[in-house]
C-alpha positions, 0 to 999 in steps of 0.5 A: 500500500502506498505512502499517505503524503502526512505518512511521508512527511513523518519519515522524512530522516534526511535532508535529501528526502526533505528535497524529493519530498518538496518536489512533490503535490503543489497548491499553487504558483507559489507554493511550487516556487517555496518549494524549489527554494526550499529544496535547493536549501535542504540539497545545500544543507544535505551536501554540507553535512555529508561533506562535513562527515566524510570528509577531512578537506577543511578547504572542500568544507569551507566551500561547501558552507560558503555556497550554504550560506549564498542559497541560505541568503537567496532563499531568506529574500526570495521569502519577502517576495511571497504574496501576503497569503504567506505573510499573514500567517504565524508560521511564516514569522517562526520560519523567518526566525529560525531561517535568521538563526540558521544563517547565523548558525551557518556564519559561525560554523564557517568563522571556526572552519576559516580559523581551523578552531577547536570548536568546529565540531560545537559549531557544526552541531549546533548548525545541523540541530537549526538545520533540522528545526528550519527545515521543520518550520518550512515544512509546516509553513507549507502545510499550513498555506496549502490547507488554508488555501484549499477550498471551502468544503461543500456543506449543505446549503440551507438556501434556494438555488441561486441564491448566494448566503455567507459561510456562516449562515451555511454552517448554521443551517447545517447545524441547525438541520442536524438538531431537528429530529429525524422522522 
């Protein structure tokens, strides 16, 4: 049986996956765009890690964060260019707060890599642990803007045809058909 898509977002156990993830189901125009920023993020994090674990380059290091902290810096002003659909939500200013303190994890992860300090190790966990949260808050901003996005179910209208009433009154008529007692 096939993954449900809420199913896929909870084994998401990479940052790899994250991207093939993103790459999947759009709402809208915009929400394709984030999601290929996104991506091209969670790609730049996926290769600074693996890089970071594998390898003992300082130099092939240090360039891979550079290029890191370049998408980190492209993707934070792609995200002032969204519509105000993005900007109204909650989760849109956590995910700007978490992208802040990424890039600042990011900047001081590449001043220890630059100064060959001892604390590099410190500074890559603390960059990989925002890492995992950014991606997070991405992933629920996302969620978030495509289900408010989504359209209005189809509840029972209690008015003739043709005749346009608020969301309000549909509901209250729904609820109200639901009390009276069944014959």
């Amino acid at each position: 049986m096939p993954a449900t898509r809420s199913s896929q977002q909870l084994t998401l156990q990479s940052f790899g996956e994250i991207s093939r993830f993103l790459r999947e189901g759009v709402a809208d125009e915009e929400s394709r765009q984030l999601r290929d920023s996104l991506g091209m993020l969670s790609n730049h994090i996926d290769n600074a890690v693996r890089i970071r674990r594998t390898g003992t380059d300082t130099a092939a290091i240090t360039g891979r964060v550079v290029a890191l902290s370049t998408c980190a810096r492209e993707h934070q002003l792609f995200l002032t260019g969204l519509g105000s659909g993005w900007h109204a939500l909650y989760e849109f200013g956590a995910y700007q707060r978490a992208l802040r303190e990424l890039r600042t994890a990011i900047a001081q992860w590449l001043e220890t890599l630059e100064r060959r300090s001892p604390r590099e190790h410190a500074a890559f966990d603390a960059f990989e642990l925002l890492a995992w949260r950014t991606l997070g808050e991405a992933l629920l901003l996302i969620d978030m803007y495509e289900h408010s996005s989504d359209p209005p179910s189809e509840l029972p209208s209690p008015a003739r045809p043709g005749k346009r009433t608020s969301t309000l009154g549909r509901v209250l008529g729904w609820l109200g058909r639901l009390r009276k007692p069944k014959r």
